[in-house]
C-alpha positions as CSV (number, residue, x, y, z in Angstrom):
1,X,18.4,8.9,-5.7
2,X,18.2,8.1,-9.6
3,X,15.6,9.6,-11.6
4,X,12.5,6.7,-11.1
5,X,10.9,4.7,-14.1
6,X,9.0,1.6,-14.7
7,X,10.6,-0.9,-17.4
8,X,9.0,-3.6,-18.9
9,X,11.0,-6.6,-20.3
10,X,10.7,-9.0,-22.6
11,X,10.0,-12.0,-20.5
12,X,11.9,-14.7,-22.8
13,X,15.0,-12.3,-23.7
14,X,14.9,-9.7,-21.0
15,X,15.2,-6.9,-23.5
16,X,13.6,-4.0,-22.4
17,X,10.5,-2.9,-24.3
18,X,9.3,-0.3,-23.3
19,X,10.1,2.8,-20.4
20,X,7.7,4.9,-18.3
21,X,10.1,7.7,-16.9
22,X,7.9,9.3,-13.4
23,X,10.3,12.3,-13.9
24,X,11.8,14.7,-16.1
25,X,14.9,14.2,-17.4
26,X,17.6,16.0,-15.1
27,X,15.3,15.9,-12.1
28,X,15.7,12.3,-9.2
29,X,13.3,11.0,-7.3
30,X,9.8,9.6,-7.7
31,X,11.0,5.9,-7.9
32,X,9.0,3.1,-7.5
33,X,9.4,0.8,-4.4
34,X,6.8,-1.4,-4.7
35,X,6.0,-3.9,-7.2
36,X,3.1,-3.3,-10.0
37,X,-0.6,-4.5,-9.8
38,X,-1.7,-5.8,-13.5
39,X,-5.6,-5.0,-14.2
40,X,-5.6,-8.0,-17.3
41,X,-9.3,-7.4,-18.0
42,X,-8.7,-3.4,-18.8
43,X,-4.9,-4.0,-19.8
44,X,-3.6,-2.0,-17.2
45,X,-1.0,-1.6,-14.9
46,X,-0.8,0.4,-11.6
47,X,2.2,1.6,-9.4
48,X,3.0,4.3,-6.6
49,X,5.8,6.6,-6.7
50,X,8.4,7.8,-3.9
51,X,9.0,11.5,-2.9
52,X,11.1,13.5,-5.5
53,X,14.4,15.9,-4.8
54,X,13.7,19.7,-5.8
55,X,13.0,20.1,-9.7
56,X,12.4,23.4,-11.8
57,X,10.2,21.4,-14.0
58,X,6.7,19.9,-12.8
59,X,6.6,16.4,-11.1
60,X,3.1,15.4,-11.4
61,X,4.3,11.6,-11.1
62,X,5.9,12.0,-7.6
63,X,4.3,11.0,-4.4
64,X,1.5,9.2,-7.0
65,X,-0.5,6.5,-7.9
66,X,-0.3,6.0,-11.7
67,X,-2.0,3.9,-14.3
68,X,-0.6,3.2,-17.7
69,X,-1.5,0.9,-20.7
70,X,0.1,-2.6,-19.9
71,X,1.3,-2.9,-23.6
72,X,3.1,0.6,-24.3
73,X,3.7,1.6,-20.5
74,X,1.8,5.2,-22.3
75,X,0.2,7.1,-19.3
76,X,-3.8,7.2,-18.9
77,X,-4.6,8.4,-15.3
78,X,-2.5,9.6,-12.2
79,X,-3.2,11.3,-8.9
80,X,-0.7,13.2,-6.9
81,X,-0.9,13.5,-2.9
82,X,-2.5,16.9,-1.9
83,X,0.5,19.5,-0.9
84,X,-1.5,19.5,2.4
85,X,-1.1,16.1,3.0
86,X,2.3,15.5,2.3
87,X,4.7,15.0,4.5
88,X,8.6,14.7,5.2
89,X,9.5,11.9,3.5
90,X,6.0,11.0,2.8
91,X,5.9,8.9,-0.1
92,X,4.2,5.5,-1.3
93,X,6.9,3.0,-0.5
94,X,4.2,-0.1,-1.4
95,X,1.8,-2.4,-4.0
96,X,-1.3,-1.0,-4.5
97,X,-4.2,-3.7,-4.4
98,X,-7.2,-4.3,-7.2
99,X,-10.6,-4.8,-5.4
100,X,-13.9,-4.5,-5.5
101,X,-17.0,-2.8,-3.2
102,X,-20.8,-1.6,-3.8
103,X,-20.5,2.1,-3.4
104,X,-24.0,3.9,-3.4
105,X,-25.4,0.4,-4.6
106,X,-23.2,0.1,-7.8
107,X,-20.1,-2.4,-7.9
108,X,-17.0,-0.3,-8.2
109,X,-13.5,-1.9,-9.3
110,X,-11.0,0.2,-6.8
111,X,-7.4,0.2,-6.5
112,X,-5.8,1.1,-3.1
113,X,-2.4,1.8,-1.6
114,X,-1.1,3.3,1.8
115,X,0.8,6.5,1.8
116,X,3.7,6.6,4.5
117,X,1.3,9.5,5.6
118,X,-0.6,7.0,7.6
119,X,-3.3,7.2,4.9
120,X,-4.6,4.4,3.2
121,X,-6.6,5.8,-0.5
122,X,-8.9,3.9,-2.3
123,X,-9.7,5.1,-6.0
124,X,-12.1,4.3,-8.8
125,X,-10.1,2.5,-11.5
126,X,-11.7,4.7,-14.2
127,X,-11.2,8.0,-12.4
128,X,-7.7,7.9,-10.3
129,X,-7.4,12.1,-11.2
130,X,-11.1,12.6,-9.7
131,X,-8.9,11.9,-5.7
132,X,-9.8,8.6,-3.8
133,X,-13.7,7.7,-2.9
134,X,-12.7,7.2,0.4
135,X,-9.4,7.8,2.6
136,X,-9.1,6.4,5.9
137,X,-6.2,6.7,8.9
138,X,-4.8,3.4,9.6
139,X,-1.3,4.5,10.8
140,X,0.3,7.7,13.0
141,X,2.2,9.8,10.1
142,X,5.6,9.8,10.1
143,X,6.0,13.6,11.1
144,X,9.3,13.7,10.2
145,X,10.0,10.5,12.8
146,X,12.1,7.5,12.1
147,X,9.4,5.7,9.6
148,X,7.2,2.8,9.4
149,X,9.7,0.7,11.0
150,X,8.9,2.5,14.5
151,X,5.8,2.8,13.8
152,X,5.2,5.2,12.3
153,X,2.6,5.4,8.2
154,X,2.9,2.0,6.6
155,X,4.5,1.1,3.4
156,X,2.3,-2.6,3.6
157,X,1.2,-3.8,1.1
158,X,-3.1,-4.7,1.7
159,X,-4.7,-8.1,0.8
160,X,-8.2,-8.8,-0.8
161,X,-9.5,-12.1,-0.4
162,X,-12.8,-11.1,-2.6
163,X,-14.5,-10.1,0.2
164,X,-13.0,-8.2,2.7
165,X,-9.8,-5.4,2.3
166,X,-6.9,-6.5,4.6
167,X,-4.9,-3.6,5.7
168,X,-1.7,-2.8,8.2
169,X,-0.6,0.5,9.4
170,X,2.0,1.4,11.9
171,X,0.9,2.0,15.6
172,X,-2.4,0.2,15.3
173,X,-1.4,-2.2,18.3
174,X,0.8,-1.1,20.6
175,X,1.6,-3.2,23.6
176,X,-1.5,-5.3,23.3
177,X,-4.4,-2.8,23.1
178,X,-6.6,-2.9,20.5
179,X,-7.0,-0.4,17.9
180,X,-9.8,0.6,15.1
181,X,-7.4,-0.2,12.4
182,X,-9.2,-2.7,10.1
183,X,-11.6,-1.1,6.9
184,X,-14.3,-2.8,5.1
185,X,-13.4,-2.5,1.2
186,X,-15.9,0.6,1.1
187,X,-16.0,2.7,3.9
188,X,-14.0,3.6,6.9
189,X,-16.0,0.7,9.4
190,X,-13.7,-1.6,11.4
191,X,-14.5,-4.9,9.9
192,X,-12.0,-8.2,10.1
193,X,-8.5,-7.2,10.3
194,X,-5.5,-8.6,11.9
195,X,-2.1,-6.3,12.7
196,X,0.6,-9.2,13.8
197,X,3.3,-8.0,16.4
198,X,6.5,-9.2,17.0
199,X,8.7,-9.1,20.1
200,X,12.0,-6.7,20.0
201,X,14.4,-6.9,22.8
202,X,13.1,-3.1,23.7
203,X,10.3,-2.4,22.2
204,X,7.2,-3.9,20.6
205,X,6.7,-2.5,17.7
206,X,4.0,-3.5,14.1
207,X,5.1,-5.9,11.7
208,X,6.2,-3.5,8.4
209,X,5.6,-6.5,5.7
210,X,2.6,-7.4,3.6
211,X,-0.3,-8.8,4.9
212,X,-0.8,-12.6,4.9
213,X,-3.5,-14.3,2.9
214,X,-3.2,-17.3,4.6
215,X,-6.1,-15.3,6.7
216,X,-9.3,-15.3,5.0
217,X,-11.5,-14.3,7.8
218,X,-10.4,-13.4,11.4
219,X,-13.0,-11.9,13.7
220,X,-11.3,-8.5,15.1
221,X,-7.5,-7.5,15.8
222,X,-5.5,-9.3,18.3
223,X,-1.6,-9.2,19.1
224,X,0.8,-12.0,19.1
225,X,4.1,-12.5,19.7
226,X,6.2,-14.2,17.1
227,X,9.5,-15.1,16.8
228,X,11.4,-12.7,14.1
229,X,12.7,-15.4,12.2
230,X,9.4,-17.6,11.8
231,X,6.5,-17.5,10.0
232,X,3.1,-17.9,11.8
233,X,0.1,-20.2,10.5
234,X,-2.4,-18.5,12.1
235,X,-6.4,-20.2,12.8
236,X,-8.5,-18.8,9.9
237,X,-11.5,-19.0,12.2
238,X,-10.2,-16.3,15.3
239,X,-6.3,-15.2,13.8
240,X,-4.8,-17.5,17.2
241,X,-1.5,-18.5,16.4
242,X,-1.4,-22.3,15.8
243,X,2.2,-23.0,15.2
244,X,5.4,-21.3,13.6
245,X,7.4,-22.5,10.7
246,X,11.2,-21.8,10.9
């Protein structure tokens, strides 16, 4: 582990600019896997953090969803995982995703990103330290287990396509039966979702990559076996497999 940070560059010279340390210093951990979502209309930029190793100081940044101010990488909101949610090894390990839903009949710009908890959290963009508006299971935790890549919380990054929230957990089809795993972008309803599968000499096991947006609608979660080494075009009217690029 190093001690985790966000750096922004200057994109013509590569200098760096500016450095948002998640730790601090002499304490490791709390890095960030995934890449950063950029809010251009509020100038902002948000990223999740990993787990952190044992610290005498507070880590308020670790096992977090952060926002900072896309020019000086200066902190403006942050939300930590709950002690009682936490789990071994239960850090964000993806991209969180900038959407939108009517919540109580007002529009609401939200920000969402699933935990390796098997929880996916959606926040108000101008509240992250007020906890997620909703929260919703779309994975088994990893308990301790061997991770998402048996299964087990996600670290996929979801999809918006301005209408609906595309979301992939571990476990959500297992051997061809059909799971509640989609969301709508506002509440916990399944709505539209598709959870791709592919074939492992023994086992069958979730696909642990970001969801596609070559999907724009697909009319409830189906299973399909796809070679590991192609990429699927899928129908955009029912998710059917229609061909595989190699």
């Amino acid at each position: 582990m190093i001690r985790g940070k966000l750096i922004e560059l200057n994109a013509s010279t590569g200098a760096i600019k500016h450095t948002f340390y998640t730790l601090p210093r002499g304490c490791i951990g709390a890095a960030v896997w995934g890449s950063p979502a950029i809010d251009t209309a509020d100038n902002a930029v948000y990223f999740a953090t990993g787990n952190a190793n044992a610290c005498s100081k507070s880590e308020p940044y670790s096992i977090a969803v952060v926002k900072l101010n896309a020019t000086s990488l200066s902190h403006i909101d942050s939300w930590q995982v709950p002690t009682n949610q936490q789990t071994s090894d239960g850090d964000f390990g993806s991209t969180p995703t900038l959407f939108q839903a009517s919540i109580g009949g007002k529009m609401h710009n939200l920000v969402g990103v699933a935990n390796k908890n098997g929880v996916y959290y959606a926040f108000d963009r101008t509240n992250l330290h007020q906890g997620p508006v909703w929260q919703a299971k779309i994975a088994d935790s990893i308990g301790g287990g061997c991770g998402p890549t048996c299964g087990q919380g996600s670290i996929s990054p979801s999809s918006w396509d301005g209408t609906t929230l595309f979301v992939a957990g571990g476990n959500t089809v297992i051997h061809g039966n059909s799971c509640m795993g989609g969301l709508s972008s506002a509440t916990r309803i399944q709505i539209m979702v598709h959870t791709s599968m592919v074939r492992h000499p023994s086992r069958m096991e979730c696909c642990i990559s970001g969801i596609w947006m070559i999907l724009f609608t697909l009319l409830g979660p189906r299973s399909i076996n796809l070679n590991l080494r192609a990429f699927p075009i899928l129908h955009f009217h029912d998710g059917d497999l229609e061909r595989e690029v190699i």
